[in-house]
N, C-alpha and C positions, 0 to 999 in steps of 0.2 A: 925367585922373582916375586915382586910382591903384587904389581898390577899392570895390566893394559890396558891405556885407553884410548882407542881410536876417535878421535873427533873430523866430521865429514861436511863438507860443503855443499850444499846444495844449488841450485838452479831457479829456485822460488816455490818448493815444493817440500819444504823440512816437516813444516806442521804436519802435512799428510800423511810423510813418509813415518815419520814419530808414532804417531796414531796408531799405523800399522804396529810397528814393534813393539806397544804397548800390548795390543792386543796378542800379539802373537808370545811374548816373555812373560808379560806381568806386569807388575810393578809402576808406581807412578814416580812424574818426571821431579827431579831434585828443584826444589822452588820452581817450581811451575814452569810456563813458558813466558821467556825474556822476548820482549817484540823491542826494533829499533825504535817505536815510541816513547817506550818507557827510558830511554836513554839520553844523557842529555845533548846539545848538538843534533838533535834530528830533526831540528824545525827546517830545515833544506831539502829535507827528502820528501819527495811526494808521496799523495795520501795512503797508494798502493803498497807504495817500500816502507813508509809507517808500520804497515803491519803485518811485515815479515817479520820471521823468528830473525832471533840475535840471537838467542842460545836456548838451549834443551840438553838435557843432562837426561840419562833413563839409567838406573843402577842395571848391571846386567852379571849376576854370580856375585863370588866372594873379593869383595874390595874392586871391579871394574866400574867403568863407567860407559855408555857410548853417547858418546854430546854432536852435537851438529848445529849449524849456521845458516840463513840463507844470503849466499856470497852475490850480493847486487853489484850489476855492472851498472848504476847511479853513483857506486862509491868508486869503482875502478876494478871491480874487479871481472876476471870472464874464467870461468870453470873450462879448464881444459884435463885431459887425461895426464892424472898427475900432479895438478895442483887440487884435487876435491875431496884430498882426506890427508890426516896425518896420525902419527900414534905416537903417544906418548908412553914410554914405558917406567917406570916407577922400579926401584931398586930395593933390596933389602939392605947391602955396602956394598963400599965399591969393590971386596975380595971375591 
């Protein structure tokens, strides 16, 4: 297997939660931290969901990664058990 990477949903609590796992692994975040700001299409979103993460990437070991979101219910979304994380997993072939 060549990697896993679990990307997770948050509630409006990513940056904090990142921070932590920063401190706790190492490492800093792969191009910093994505806010829906910086994205285009977010002139609709208010000031607060402005500057939630859109994405965070933190390398964790050999070729993983653990990335996360903050999933606002301003876009439609609502964190239930079960939609707040996925994994991606990466192959070497498909034998």
């Amino acid at each position: 297997m060549k990697s896993i990477n679990p990307y997770l949903n948050f509630p409006g609590n990513t940056e904090e939660a990142f921070n932590f796992y920063k401190k706790v692994f190492g490492g800093d975040f792969i191009g910093g931290v994505i806010r829906f700001k910086d994205a285009s299409g977010s002139e609709d979103l208010n000031e607060k969901d402005k500057n939630k993460v859109m994405h965070v990437a933190l390398p964790m070991g050999k070729g993983n990664m653990l990335m996360a979101t903050n999933a606002l219910e301003s876009m439609g979304f609502n964190i239930n058990s079960g939609n707040n994380f996925y994994v991606t997993i990466n192959i070497e072939s498909k034998k």
